[in-house]
N, C-alpha and C positions, 0 to 999 in steps of 0.2 A: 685361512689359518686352521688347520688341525687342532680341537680343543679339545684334552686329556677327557675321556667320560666321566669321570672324578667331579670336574668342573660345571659339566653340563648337569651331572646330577643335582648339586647344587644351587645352581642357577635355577635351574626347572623345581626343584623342592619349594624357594624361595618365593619364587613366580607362583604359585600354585598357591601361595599362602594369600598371595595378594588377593586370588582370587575369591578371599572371605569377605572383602572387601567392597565387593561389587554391589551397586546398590545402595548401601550405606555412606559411599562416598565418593567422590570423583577419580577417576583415573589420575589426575593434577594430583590429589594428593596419598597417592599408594606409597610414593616413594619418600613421603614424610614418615609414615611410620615404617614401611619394611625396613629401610635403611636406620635408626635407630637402636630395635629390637633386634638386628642381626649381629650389633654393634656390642649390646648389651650383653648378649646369649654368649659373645666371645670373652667379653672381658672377665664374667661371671665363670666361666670356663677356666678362664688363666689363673684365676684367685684360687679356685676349689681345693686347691690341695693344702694353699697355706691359711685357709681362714679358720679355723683354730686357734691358729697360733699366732694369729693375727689380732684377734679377739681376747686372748688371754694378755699380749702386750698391752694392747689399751686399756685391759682392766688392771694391771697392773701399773704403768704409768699414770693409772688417775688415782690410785689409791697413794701414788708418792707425791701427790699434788703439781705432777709436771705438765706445763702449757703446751711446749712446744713438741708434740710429739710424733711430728709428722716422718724424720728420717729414720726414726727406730720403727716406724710402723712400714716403711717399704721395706725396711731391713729383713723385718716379720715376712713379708708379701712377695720378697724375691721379686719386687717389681717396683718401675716409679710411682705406682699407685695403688690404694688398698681399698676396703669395704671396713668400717666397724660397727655395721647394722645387723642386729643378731638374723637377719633373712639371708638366705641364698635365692638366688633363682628359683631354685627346685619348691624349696618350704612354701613362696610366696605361695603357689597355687594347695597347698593345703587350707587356705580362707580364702574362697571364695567371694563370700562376702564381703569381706575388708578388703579385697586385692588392691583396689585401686589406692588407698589410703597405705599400706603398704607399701606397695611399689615409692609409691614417692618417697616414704621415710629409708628406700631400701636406696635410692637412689642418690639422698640425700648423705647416707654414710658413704660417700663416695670421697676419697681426698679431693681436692678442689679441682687439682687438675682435670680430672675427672667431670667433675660436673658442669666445666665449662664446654666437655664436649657435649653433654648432652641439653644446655643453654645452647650452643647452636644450634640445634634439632629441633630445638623448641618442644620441646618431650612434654614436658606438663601439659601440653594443647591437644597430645598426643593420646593420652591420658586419659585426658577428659572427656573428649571424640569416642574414642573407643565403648569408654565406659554406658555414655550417652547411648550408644549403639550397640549397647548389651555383647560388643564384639570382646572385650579384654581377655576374659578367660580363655576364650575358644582360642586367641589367637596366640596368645603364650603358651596354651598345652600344646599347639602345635609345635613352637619353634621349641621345646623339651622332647622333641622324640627324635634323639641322640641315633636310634637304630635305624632312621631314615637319610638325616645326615649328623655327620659327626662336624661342629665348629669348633673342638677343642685346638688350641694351639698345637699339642702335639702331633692331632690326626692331621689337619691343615693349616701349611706354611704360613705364614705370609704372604709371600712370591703369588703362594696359592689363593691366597681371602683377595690377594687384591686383583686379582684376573675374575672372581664372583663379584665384588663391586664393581668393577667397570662394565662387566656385562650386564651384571641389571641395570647400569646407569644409565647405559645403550638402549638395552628394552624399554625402559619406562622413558626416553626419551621421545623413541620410534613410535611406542603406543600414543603418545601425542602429539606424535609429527611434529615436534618444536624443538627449537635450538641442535638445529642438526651439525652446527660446530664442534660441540662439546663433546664429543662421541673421542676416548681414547686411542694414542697410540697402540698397536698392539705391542705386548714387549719383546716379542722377537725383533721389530725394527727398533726398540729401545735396546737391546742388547747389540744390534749392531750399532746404533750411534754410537752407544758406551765405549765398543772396542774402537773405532773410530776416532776417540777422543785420547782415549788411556794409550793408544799405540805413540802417540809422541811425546811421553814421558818416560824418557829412558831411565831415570833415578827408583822409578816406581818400586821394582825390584831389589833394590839393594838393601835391604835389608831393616837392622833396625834402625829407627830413628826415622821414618818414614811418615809423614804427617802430611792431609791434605781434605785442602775444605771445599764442598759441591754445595753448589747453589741453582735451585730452581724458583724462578719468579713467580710461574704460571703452576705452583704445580699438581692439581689437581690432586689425585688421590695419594700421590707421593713413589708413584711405583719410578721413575727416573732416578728418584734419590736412591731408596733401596738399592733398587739395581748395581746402580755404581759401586756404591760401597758393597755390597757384595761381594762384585767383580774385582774390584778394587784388593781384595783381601783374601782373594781367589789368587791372585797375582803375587800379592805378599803378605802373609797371615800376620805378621808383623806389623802393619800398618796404621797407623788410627786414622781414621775419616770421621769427618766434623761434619755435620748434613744440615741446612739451612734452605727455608724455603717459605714462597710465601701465598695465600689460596686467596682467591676472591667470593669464593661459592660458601658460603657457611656447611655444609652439609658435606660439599666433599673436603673440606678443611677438618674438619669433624671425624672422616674416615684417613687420613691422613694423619691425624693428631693420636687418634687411638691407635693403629698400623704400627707408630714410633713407640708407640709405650711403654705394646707386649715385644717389638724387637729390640729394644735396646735399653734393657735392666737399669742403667741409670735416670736415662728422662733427659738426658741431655738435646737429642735430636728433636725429641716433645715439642721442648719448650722453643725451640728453634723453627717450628714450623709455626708461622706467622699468617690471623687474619687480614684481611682489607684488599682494597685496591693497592698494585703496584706500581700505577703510574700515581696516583695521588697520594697516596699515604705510604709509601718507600720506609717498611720498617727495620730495613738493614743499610741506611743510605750509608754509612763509614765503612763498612767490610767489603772486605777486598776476596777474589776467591780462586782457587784453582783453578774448577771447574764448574762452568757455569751452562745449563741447559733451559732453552727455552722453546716451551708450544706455545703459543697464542691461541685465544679462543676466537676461530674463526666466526667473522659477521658479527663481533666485539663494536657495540656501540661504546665507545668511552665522549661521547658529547658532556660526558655528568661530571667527567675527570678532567677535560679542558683546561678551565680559567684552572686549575691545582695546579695545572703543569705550566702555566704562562703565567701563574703566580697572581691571575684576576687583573694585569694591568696590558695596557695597550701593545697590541700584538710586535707592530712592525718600529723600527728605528727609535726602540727602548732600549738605552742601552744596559741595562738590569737584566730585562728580558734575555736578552742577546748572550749576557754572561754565564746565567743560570742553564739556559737553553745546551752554550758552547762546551760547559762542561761535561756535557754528554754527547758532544761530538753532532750538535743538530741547530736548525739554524730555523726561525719563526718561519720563515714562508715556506720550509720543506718540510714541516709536521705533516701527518697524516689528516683528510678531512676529517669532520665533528662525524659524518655519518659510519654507520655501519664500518670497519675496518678488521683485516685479519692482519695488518702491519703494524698496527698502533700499537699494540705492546712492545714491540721488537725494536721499534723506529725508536722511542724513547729510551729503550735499555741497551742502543747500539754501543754509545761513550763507553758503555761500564761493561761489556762482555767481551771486548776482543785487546788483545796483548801487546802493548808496541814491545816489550823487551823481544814478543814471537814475531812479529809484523806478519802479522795474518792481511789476506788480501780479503776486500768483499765482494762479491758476486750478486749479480743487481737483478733480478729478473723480472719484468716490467707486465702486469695485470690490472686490465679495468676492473673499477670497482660497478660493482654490478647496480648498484644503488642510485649512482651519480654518473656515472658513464667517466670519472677522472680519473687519473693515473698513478697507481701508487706502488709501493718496491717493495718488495720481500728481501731482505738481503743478509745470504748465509754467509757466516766470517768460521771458519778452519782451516788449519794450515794445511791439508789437505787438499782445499780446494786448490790453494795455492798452487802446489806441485802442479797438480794433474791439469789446471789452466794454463798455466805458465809451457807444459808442457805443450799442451794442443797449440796454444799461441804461437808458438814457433813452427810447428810442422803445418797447421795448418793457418795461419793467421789467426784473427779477433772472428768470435762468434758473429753471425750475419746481425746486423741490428745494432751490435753494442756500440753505445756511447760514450761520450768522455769519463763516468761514471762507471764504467761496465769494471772493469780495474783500479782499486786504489787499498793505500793502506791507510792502517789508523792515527793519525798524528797529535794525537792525544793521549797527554801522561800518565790524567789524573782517572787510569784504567781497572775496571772490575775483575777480571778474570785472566788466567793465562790461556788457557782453551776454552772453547763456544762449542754447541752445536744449536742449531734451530731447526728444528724440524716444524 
């Protein structure tokens, strides 16, 4: 992939900052703090222009003795979230010596929403560490020198911050050779699944009155969602898209959660992007959705999610089991094993992603698991595939290998989405 200089400058600025770091504390945890403080420097960016008048609201709504003053204050903020801590970013590093005790209180004037991203980050440990290690000053007069890199909203997108987060997610991954699943699609194949998906929705176009809801289960730093909608509105500006999703990683939920904040002035996507596990704790199990895209995190231990998803009672000829299982179109003996899996997100999210009103077919493509040497499926559902199988299937027969499984549709009602893709 060809990556804009733009990006690499950033990434490498950001990188480089880590390297204050060295010594002081483990490589394990650089991406506990860069990954916050890059988080902070942007949101602090976004408010700058209206914290004024931000500050003047709330001193003015406390003097009329009003409690709830949280919608007049995004009002102020021209964002679903504000700051009413007389600090900016900038002023903190005018005290030095108070930094630390500062920052917290600076952090603290955060609306809530806000403060829950930086409770998942666990900031205050952050904080503390730092300070400990005489690093805090050095390492916020860094992330303040705007004429190295610019993280204001205006100078970089979104699109943009979130090609800088996944590549340092990558780096600090690689730097510790671990969890080499987790490593991001790039978004040029997210853009092409996008169009992939969006091309068989011939209404998309037509104008107003155009309404439609994406859902990612898996979705890491959030860039599939954006994307869509985007593209979605690319297609017809007229449109509304509803974006719903849900993270498992605190940290990239986190960059995910802030991403929605500063793009979508109301807070609605915000609050829609959802912590925890998706196979065990399913915090949108009633919605139903347009479009529904799922990654899995490859070499995904879910042994911890298990008895959640067989509801803790005995596997085989329950029939409880069996019904809870069926509604999602899967049957106790053909889960994925407790070990290591890159299908187990998928295999449980099959019931609820693909269309009978579309009757998408599924394509089964058969991989040892590297762990146990047993047998488990990947299996992509887009009407897509459909055609272009159906097609070969005639000209040139059934793929070599395929089994009674290799073709089928989904015979279940009680369905999540109208279009899938899995990548």
């Amino acid at each position: 992939m060809n990556e804009p200089a733009k990006f690499n400058n950033v990434v490498s600025f950001l990188w480089a900052i880590a390297d204050l770091l060295n010594g002081a504390f483990q490589k394990s945890e650089f991406q506990k703090i860069i990954l916050p403080f890059t988080v902070l420097r942007r949101l602090d960016y976004a408010l700058e222009a209206t914290k004024a008048k931000v500050l003047e609201t709330e001193h003015t709504l406390k003097e009329k003795g009003l409690e709830n003053r949280h919608g007049q204050l995004c009002r102020a903020a021209g964002y679903a979230f504000y700051n009413t801590s007389k600090f900016n970013y900038e002023s903190l590093l005018h005290d030095d010596a108070n930094l630390a005790l500062n920052l917290r209180q600076y952090v603290i004037g955060f609306s809530p929403n806000v403060r829950e991203i930086f409770a998942a980050f666990n900031f205050d440990d952050a904080i503390r560490d730092l300070e400990r290690a005489g690093l805090l000053y050095l390492l916020m007069e860094r992330f303040n020198e705007r004429s190295k890199v610019d993280l204001r909203p205006a100078a970089m997108s979104n699109h943009e911050m979130g090609y800088v987060f996944e590549h340092l997610l990558r780096k600090f991954n690689e730097a510790l050779n671990q969890n080499p699943g987790e490593h991001f699609a790039p978004r040029e194949v997210i853009r092409l699944m996008v169009d992939l998906v969006l091309m068989f929705d011939p209404d998309l176009a037509s104008g107003e009155g155009v309404a439609r809801t994406v859902n990612d289960c898996c979705c890491g730093t959030g860039g599939r969602l954006t994307i869509t909608k985007d593209r979605i509105q690319q297609i017809n500006p007229q449109a509304k898209v509803f974006l719903y999703g849900q993270e498992l990683n605190p940290q990239t939920w986190a960059i995910a959660r802030s991403d929605m904040l500063i793009l979508e002035p109301e807070g609605k996507d915000a609050e829609n992007i959802k912590l925890g596990s998706t196979l065990s704790n399913d915090q949108l199990p009633e919605m139903r959705f347009d479009f529904q895209f799922v990654n899995p995190p490859y070499g995904y231990e879910w042994s911890k999610d298990y008895d959640a998803v067989t509801t803790r009672e005995p596997m085989q000829n329950n029939p409880s089991v069996r019904q809870r299982l069926g509604q999602r179109g899967l049957k106790p003996e053909t889960l994925p094993p407790r070990l290591p899996s890159s299908f187990s997100p998928f295999t449980f999210q099959r019931g609820q992603i693909c269309s009978s009103t579309q009757i998408p077919v599924c394509l089964s493509f058969r991989t040892k698991n590297k762990h146990d040497g047993s047998v488990v499926e990947n299996e992509l559902a887009l009407d897509i595939m459909n055609l272009a199988l159906r097609g070969i299937e005639a000209d040139f027969g059934p793929p070599a290998g395929a089994g009674p499984n290799t073709f089928r549709s989904n015979p279940h009602p009680d369905l999540r989405a109208d279009y899938a893709f899995i990548s």
